[in-house]
LOLUM-53581 format. One record per residue (C-alpha): residue in three letters; y, x, z; residue number from 1. Coordinates in Angstrom, 2 decimals, padded with zeros to 5 digits. Layout:
+---------+---------+---------+---------+-----+
: residuo :       y :       x :       z : num :
+---------+---------+---------+---------+-----+
:     ALA :       Y :       X :       Z : NUM :
...
+---------+---------+---------+---------+-----+
//
This chain:
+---------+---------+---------+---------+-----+
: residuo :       y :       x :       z : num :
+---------+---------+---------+---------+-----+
:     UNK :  102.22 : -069.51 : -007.93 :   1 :
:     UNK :  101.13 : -067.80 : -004.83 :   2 :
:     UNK :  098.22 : -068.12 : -003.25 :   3 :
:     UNK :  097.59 : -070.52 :  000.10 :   4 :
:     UNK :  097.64 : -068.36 :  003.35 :   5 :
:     UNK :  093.81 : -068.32 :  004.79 :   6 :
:     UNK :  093.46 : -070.49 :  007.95 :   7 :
:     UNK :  090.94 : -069.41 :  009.79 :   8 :
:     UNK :  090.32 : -068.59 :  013.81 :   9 :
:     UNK :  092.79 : -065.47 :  015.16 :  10 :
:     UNK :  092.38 : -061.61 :  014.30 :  11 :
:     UNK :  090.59 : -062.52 :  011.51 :  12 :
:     UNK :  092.69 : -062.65 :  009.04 :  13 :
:     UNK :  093.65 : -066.01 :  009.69 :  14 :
:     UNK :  096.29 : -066.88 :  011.72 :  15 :
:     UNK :  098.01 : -064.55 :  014.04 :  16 :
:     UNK :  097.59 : -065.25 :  017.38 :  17 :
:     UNK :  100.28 : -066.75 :  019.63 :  18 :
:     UNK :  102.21 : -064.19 :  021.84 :  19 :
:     UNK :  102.56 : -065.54 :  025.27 :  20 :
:     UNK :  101.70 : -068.91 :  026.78 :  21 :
:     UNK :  098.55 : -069.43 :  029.03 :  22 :
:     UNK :  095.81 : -067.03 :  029.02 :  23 :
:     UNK :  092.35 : -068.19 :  030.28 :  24 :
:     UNK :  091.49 : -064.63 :  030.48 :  25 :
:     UNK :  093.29 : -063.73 :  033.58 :  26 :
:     UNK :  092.02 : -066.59 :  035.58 :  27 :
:     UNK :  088.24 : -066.24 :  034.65 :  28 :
:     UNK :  086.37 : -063.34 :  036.52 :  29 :
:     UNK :  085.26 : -060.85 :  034.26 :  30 :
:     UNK :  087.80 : -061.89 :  031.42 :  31 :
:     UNK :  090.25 : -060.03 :  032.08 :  32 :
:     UNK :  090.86 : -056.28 :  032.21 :  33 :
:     UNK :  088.74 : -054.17 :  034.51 :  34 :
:     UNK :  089.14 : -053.71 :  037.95 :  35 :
:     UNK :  088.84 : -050.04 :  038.79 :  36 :
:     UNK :  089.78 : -047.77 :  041.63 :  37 :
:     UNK :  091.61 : -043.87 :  041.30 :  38 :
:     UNK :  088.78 : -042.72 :  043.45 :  39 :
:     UNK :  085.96 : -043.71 :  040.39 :  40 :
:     UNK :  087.83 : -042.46 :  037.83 :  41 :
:     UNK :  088.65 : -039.26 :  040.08 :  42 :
:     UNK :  084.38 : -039.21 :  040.30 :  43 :
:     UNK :  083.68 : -039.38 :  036.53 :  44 :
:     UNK :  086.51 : -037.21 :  035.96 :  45 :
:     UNK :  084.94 : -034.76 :  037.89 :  46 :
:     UNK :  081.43 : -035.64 :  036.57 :  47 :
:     UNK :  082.90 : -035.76 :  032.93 :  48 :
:     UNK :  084.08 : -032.45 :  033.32 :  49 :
:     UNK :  080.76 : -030.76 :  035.31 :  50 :
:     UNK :  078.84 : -032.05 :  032.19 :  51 :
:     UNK :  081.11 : -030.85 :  029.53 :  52 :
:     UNK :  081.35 : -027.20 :  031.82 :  53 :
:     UNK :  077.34 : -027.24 :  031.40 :  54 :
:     UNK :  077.13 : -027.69 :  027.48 :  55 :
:     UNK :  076.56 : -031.35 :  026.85 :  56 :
:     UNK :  077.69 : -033.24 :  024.20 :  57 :
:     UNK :  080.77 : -036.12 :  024.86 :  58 :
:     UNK :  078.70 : -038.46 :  023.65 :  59 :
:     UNK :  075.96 : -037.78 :  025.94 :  60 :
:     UNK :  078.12 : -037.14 :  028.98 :  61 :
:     UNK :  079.22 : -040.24 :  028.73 :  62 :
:     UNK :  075.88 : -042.59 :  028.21 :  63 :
:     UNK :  075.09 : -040.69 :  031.51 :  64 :
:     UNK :  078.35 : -041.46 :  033.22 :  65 :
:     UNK :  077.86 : -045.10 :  031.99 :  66 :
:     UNK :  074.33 : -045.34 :  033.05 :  67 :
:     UNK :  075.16 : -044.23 :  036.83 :  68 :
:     UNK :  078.43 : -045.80 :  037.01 :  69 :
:     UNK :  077.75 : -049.00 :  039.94 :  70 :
:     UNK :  080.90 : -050.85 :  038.93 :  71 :
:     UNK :  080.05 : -053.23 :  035.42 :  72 :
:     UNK :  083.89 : -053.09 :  034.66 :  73 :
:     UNK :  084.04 : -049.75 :  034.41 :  74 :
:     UNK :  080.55 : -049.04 :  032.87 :  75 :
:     UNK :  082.04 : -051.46 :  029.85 :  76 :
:     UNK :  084.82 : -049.15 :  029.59 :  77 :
:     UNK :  082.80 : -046.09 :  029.61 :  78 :
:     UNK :  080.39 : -047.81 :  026.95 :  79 :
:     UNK :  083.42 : -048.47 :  024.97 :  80 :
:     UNK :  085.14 : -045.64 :  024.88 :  81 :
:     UNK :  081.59 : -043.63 :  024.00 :  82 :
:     UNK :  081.05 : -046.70 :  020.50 :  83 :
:     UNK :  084.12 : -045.41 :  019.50 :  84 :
:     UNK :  083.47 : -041.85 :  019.47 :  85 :
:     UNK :  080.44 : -042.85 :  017.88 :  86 :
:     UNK :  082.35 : -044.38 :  015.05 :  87 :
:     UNK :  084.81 : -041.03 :  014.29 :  88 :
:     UNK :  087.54 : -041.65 :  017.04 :  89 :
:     UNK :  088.37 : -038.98 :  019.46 :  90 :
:     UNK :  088.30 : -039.09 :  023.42 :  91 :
:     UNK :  092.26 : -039.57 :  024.35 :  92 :
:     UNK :  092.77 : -042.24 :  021.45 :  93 :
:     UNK :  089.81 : -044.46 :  022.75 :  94 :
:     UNK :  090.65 : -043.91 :  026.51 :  95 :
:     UNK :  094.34 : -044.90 :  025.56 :  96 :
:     UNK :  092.88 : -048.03 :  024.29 :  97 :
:     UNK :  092.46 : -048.97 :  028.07 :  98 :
:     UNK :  095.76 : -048.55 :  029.68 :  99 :
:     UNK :  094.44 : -050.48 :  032.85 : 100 :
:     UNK :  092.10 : -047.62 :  033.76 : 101 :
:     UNK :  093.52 : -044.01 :  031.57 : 102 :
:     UNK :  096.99 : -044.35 :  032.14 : 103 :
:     UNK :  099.31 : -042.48 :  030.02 : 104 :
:     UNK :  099.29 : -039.78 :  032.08 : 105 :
:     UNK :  095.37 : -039.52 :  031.84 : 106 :
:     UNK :  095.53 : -039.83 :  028.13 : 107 :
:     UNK :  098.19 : -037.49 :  027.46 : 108 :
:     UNK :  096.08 : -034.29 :  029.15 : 109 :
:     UNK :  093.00 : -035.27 :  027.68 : 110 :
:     UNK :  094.83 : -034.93 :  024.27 : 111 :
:     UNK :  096.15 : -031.40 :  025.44 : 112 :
:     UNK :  092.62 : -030.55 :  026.23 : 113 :
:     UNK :  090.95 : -031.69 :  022.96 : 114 :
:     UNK :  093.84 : -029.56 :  021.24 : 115 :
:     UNK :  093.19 : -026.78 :  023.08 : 116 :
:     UNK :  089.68 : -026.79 :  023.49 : 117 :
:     UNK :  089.41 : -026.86 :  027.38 : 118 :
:     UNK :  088.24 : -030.21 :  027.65 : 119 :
:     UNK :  086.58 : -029.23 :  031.33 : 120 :
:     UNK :  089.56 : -027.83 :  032.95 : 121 :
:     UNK :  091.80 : -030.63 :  032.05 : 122 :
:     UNK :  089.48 : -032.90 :  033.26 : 123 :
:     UNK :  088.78 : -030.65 :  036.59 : 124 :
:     UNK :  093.21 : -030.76 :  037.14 : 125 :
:     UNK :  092.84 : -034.23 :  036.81 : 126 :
:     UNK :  090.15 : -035.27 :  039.45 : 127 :
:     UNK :  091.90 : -032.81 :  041.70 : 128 :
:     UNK :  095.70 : -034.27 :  040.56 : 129 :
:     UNK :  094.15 : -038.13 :  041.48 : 130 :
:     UNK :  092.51 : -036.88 :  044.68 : 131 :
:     UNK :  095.38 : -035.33 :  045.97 : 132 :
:     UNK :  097.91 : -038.45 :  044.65 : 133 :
:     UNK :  095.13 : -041.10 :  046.33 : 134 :
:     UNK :  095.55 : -038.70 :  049.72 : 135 :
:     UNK :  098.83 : -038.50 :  049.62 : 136 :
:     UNK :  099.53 : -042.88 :  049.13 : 137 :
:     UNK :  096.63 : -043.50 :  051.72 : 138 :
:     UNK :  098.85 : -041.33 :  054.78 : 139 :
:     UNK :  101.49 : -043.16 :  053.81 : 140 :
:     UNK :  100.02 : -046.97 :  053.95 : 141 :
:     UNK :  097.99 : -045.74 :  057.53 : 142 :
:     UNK :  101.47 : -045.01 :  058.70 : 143 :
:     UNK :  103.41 : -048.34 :  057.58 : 144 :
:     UNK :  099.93 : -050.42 :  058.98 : 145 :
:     UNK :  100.23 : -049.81 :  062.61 : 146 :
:     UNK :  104.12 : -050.51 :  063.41 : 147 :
:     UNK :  103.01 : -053.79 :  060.55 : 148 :
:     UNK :  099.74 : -054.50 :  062.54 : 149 :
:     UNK :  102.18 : -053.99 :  066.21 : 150 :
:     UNK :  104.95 : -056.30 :  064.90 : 151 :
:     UNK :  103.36 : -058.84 :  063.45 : 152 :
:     UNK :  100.72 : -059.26 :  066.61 : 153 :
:     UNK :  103.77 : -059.34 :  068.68 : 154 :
:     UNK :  105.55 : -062.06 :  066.46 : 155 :
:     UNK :  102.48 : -064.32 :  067.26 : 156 :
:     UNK :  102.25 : -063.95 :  070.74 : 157 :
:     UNK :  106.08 : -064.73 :  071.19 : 158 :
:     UNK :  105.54 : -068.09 :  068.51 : 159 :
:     UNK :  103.23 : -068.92 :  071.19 : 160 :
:     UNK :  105.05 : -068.93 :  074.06 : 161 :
:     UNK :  107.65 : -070.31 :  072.61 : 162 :
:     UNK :  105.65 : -073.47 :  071.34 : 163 :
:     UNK :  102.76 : -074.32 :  074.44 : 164 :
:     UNK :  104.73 : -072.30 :  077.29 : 165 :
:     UNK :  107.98 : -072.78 :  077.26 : 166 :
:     UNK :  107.65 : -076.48 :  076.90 : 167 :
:     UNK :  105.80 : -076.76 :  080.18 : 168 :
:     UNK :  108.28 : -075.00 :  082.07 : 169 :
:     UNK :  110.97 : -077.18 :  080.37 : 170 :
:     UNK :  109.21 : -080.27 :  082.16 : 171 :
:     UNK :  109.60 : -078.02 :  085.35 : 172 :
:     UNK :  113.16 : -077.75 :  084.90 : 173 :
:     UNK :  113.98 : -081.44 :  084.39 : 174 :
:     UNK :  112.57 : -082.56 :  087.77 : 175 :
:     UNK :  115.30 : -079.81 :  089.18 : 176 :
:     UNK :  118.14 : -082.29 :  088.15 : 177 :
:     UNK :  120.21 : -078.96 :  087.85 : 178 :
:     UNK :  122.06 : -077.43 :  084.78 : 179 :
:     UNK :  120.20 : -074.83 :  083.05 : 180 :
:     UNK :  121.42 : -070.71 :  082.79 : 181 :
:     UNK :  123.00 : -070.54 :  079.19 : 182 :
:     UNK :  120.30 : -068.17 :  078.94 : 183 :
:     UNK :  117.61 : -070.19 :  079.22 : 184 :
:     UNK :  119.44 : -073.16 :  077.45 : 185 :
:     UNK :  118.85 : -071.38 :  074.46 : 186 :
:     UNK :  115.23 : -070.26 :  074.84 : 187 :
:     UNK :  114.30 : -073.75 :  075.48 : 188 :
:     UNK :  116.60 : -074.99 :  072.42 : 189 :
:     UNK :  114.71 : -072.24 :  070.39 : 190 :
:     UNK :  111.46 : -073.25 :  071.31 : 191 :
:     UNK :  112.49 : -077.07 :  070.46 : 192 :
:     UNK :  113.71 : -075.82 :  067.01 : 193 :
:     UNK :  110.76 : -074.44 :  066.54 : 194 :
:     UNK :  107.84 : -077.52 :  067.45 : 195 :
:     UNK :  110.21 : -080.26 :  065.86 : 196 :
:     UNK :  111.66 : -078.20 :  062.50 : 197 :
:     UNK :  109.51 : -075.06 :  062.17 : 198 :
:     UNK :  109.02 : -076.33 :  058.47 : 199 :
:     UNK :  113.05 : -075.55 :  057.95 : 200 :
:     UNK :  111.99 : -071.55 :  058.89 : 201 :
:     UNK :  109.42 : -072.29 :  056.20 : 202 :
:     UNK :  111.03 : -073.32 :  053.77 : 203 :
:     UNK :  113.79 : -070.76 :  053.99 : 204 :
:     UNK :  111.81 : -067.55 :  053.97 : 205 :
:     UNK :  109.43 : -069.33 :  051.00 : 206 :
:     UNK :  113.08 : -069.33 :  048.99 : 207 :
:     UNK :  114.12 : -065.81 :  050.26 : 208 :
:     UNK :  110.87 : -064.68 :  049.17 : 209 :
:     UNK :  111.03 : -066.16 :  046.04 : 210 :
:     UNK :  114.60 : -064.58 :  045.42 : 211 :
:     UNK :  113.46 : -061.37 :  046.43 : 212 :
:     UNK :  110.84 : -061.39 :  044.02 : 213 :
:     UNK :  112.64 : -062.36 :  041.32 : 214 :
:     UNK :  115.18 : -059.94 :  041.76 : 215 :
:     UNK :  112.67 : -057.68 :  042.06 : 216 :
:     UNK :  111.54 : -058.30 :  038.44 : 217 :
:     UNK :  115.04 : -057.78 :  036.72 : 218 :
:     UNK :  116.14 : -054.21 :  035.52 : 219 :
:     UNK :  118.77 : -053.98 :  037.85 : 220 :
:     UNK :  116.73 : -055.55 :  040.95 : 221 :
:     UNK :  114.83 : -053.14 :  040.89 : 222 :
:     UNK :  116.86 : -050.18 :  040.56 : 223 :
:     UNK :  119.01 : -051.82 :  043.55 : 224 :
:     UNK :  115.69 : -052.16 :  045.72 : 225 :
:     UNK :  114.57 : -048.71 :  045.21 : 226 :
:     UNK :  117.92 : -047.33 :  045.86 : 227 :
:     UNK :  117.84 : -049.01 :  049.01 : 228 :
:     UNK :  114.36 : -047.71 :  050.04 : 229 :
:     UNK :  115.92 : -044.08 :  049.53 : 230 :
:     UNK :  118.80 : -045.01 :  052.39 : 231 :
:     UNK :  116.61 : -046.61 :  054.54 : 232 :
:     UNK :  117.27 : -044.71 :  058.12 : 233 :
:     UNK :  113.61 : -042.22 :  058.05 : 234 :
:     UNK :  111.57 : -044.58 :  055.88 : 235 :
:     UNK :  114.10 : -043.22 :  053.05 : 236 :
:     UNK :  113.61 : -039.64 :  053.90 : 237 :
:     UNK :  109.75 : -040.20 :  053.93 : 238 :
:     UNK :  110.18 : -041.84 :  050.61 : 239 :
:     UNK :  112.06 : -039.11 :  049.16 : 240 :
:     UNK :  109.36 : -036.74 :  050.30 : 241 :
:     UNK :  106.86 : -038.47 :  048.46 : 242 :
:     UNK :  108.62 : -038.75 :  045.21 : 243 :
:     UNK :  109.14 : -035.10 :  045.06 : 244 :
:     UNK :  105.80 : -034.43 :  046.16 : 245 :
:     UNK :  104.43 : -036.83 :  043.56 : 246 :
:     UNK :  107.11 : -035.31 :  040.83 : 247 :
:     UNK :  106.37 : -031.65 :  041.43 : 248 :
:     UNK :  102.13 : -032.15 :  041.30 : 249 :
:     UNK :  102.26 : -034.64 :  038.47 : 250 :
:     UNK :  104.58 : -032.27 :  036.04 : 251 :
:     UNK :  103.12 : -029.16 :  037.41 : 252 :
:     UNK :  099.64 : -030.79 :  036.59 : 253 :
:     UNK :  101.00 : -031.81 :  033.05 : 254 :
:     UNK :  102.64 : -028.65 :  032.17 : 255 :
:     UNK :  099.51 : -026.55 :  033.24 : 256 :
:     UNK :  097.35 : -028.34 :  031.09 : 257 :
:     UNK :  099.68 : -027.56 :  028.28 : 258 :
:     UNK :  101.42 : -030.90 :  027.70 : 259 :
:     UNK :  105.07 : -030.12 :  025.75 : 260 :
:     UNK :  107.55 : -030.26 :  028.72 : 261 :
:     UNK :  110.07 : -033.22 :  027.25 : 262 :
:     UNK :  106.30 : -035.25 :  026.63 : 263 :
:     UNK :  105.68 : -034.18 :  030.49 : 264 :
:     UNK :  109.19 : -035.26 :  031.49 : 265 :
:     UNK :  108.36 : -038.99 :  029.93 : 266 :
:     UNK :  105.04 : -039.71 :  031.59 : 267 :
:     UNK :  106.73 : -038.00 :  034.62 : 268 :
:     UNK :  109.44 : -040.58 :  034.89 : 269 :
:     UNK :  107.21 : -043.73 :  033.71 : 270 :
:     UNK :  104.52 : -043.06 :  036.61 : 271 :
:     UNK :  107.81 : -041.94 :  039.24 : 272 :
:     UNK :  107.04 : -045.36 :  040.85 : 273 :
:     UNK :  111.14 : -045.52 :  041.76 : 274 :
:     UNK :  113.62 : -046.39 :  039.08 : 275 :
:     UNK :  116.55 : -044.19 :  041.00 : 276 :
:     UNK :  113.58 : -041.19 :  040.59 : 277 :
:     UNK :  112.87 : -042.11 :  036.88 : 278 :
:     UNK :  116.99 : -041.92 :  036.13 : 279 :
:     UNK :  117.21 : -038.99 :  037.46 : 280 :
:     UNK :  113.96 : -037.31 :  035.26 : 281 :
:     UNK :  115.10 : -038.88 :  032.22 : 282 :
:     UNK :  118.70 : -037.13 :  032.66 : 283 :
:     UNK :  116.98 : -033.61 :  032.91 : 284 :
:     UNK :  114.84 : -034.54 :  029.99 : 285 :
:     UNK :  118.36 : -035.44 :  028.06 : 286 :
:     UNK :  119.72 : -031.90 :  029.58 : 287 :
:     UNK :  116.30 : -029.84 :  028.25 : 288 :
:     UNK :  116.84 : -031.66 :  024.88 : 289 :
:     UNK :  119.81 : -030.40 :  024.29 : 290 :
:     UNK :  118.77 : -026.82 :  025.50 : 291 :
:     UNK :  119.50 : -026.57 :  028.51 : 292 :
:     UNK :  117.98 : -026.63 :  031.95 : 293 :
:     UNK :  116.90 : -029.22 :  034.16 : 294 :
:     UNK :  118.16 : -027.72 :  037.99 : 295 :
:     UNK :  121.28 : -029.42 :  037.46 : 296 :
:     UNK :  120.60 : -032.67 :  036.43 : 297 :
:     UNK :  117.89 : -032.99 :  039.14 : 298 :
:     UNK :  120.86 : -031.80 :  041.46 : 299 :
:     UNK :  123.03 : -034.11 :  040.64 : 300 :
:     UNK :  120.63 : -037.13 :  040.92 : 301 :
:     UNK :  120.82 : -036.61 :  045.00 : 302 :
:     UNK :  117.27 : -037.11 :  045.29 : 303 :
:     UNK :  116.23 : -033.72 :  045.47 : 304 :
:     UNK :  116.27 : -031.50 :  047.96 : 305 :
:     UNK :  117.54 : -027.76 :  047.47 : 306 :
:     UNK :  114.66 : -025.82 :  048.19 : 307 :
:     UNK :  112.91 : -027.72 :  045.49 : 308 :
:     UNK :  116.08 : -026.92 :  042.97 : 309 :
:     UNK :  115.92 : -023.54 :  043.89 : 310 :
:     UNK :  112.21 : -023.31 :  043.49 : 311 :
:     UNK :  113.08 : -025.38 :  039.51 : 312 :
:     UNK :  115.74 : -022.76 :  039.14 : 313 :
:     UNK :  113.41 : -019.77 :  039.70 : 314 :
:     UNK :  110.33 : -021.55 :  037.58 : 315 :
:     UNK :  112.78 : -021.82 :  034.50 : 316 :
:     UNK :  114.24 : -018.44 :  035.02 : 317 :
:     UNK :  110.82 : -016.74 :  035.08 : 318 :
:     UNK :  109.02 : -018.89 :  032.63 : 319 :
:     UNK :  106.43 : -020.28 :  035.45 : 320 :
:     UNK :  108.03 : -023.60 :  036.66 : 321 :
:     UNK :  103.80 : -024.82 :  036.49 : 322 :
:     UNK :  103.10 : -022.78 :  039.17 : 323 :
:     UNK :  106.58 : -022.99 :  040.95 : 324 :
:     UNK :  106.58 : -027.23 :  040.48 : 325 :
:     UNK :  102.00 : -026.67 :  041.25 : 326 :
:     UNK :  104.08 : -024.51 :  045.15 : 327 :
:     UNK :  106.56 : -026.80 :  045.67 : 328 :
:     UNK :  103.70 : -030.00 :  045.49 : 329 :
:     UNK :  101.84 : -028.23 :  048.17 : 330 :
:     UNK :  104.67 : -027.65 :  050.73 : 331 :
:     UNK :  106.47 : -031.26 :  050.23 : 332 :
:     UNK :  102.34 : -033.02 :  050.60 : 333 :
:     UNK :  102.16 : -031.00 :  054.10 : 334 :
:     UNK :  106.25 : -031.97 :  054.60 : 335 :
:     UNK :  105.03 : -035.71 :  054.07 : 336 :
:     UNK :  102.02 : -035.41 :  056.23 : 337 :
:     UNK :  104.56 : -034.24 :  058.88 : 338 :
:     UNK :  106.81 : -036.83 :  058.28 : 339 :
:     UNK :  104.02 : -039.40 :  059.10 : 340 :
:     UNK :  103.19 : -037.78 :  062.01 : 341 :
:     UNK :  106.99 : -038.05 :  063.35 : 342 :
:     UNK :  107.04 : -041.66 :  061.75 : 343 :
:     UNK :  104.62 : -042.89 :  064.35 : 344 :
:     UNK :  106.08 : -040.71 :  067.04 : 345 :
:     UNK :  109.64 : -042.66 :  066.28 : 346 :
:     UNK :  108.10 : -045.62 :  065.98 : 347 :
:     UNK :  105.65 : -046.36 :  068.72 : 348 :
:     UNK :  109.14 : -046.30 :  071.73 : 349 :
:     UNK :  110.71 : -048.30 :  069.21 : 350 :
:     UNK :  108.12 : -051.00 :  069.14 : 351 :
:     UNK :  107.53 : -050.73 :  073.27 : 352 :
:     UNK :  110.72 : -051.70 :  073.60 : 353 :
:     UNK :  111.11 : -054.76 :  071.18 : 354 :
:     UNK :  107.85 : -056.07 :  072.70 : 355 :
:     UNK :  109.16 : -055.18 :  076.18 : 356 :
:     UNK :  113.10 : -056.79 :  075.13 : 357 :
:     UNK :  111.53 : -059.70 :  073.40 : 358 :
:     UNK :  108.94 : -061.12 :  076.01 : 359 :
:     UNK :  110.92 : -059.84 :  079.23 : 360 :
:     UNK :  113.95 : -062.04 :  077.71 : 361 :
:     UNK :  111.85 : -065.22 :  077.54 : 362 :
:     UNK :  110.06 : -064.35 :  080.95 : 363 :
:     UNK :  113.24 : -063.78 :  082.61 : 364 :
:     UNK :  114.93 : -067.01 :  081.10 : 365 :
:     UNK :  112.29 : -068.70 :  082.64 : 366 :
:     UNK :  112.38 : -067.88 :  085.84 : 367 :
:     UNK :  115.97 : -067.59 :  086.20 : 368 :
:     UNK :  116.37 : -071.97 :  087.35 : 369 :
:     UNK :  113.53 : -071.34 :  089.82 : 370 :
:     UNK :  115.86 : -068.13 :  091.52 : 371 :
:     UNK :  118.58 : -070.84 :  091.08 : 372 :
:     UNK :  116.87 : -073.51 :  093.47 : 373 :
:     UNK :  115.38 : -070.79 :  095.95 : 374 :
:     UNK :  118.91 : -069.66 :  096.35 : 375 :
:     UNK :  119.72 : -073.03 :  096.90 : 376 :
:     UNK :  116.83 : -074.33 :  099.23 : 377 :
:     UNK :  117.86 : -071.21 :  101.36 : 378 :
+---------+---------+---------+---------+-----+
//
């Protein structure tokens, strides 16, 4: 007869715990996982790696790191990851155990770097690799903030004109006894629309939202989305900039630090950030594991451009694609710097004239009744 299963509290060998459901953890501060920034782990990186450079022990480095780290989240981490060492594990297996902070990429080159001994320059590529990839996505948001900041300003101003100034001239109009321009018919039936059933806009862009984002969350939503980010009219170029960018430092970075190049390939395409991107890495990845290169895949994805083929092409021929990928990352960062420099060259005329179209429309549908009755009077 076989023995009763234990009941006891979960993880301890009692019973397992339920997968799913409602965790208090994420709604409790402090529960849940760490909140920490690339720019600290960039800093102990670079610490980590100083230390290590000057003959400490790990274990030491990192009671130091801990003790001068300012965030609590991330000292907890450190502390962690420094018990474990403590108890026989090594560095990439304990840092792995914290996905939200060492993401695979991380983990991957500090294995590398254990196997091959150079602990310090691994950990030197990778404060400069997070630097640069923090630099790079921080141009990009300043550039997307201003037309955001612009629009969205403008969108307020022309609510309220709409809702307390229109309505007064609309009490103007009524003591003309005349029939309204068409065009100012529907300015005033616009701003009506919009004091009486504003909740209707509401509730419409709550559900749009809400189908967007779920969308979003399926497979194919999401490769549909980032597809369409690549064909958006210079927004796609930019974002096609950046992925190559981001491709050519993060694989150069990987491959430099001597991480196998089909290994590489995966983290590559699981950190792309774009599932049109991460189709097209996988494919050369298929194309290297069956011996062959990886130009023409990446060609035939439509992502890349051709001086960044050619400059694969030559880095495979040669045996140096690390420094060819570490060449191209350099010129396609400066390309995207001066691609948000044009952005917000393009954009500024652009958002002159909406402003200019948008409030000139409703000033010159309101004063188009009051030409009507000079004209008349005279």
């Amino acid at each position: 007869m076989a023995a009763p299963k234990p009941k006891g509290p979960p993880g301890k060998g009692g019973q397992k715990p339920k997968e799913g459901g409602f965790d208090i953890k994420k709604y409790i501060p402090g529960m849940g996982p760490p909140k920490v920034e690339v720019g600290e782990v960039a800093i102990f990186s670079r610490q980590f790696s100083t230390m290590i450079n000057a003959g400490l022990p790990v274990l030491q480095c990192l009671a130091i790191i801990a003790d001068q780290s300012s965030n609590p989240g991330f000292k907890k981490v450190i502390t962690s990851i420094k018990d474990d060492i403590g108890s026989g594990g090594n560095l990439s297996d304990s840092m792995a155990k914290h996905p939200g902070v060492f993401d695979e990429l991380y983990t991957n080159m500090i294995r590398s770097g254990e196997l091959g001994g150079v602990l310090d320059t691994i950990l030197e590529r990778l404060s400069i690799y997070m630097e640069k990839a923090e630099a790079l996505k921080r141009k990009i948001k300043s550039a997307m903030m201003y037309p955001v900041i612009v629009v969205s300003v403008a969108g307020l101003v022309i609510v309220f004109l709409m809702v307390k100034v229109i309505p007064t001239f609309e009490d103007v109009f009524k003591s003309f006894g005349k029939e309204l321009p068409p065009l100012t018919k529907a300015i005033v039936g616009l701003s009506r629309f919009l004091q009486h059933s504003w909740y209707i806009l509401a509730v419409v862009g709550v559900i749009i939202y809400m189908g967007v984002k779920a969308f979003a969350k399926t497979e194919k939503g999401t490769y549909v989305l980032d597809k369409l980010l690549l064909k958006i009219p210079v927004f796609g170029d930019l974002a096609k900039k950046a992925a190559v960018a981001k491709f050519s430092r993060t694989l150069g970075t990987l491959l430099k630090s001597g991480v196998p190049i089909l290994e590489a390939l995966e983290t590559v395409a699981k950190t792309s950030g774009n599932k049109v991107v991460e189709e097209v890495i996988n494919g050369a990845r298929a194309s290297i594991r069956e011996g062959q290169g990886m130009t023409e895949p990446l060609k035939k994805g439509g992502v890349f451009p051709p001086m960044m083929l050619q400059m694969v092409s030559v880095g495979e021929e040669t045996g140096k694609i690390d420094e060819m990928l570490m060449r191209a990352a350099d010129f396609y960062e400066e390309e995207v710097d001066t691609a948000v420099e044009g952005l917000s060259s393009i954009l500024e005329p652009l958002i002159i004239v909406f402003l200019g179209g948008s409030i000139g429309t409703i000033v010159v549908a309101m004063f188009m009744p009051m030409f009507a009755l000079g004209d008349a009077v005279n």
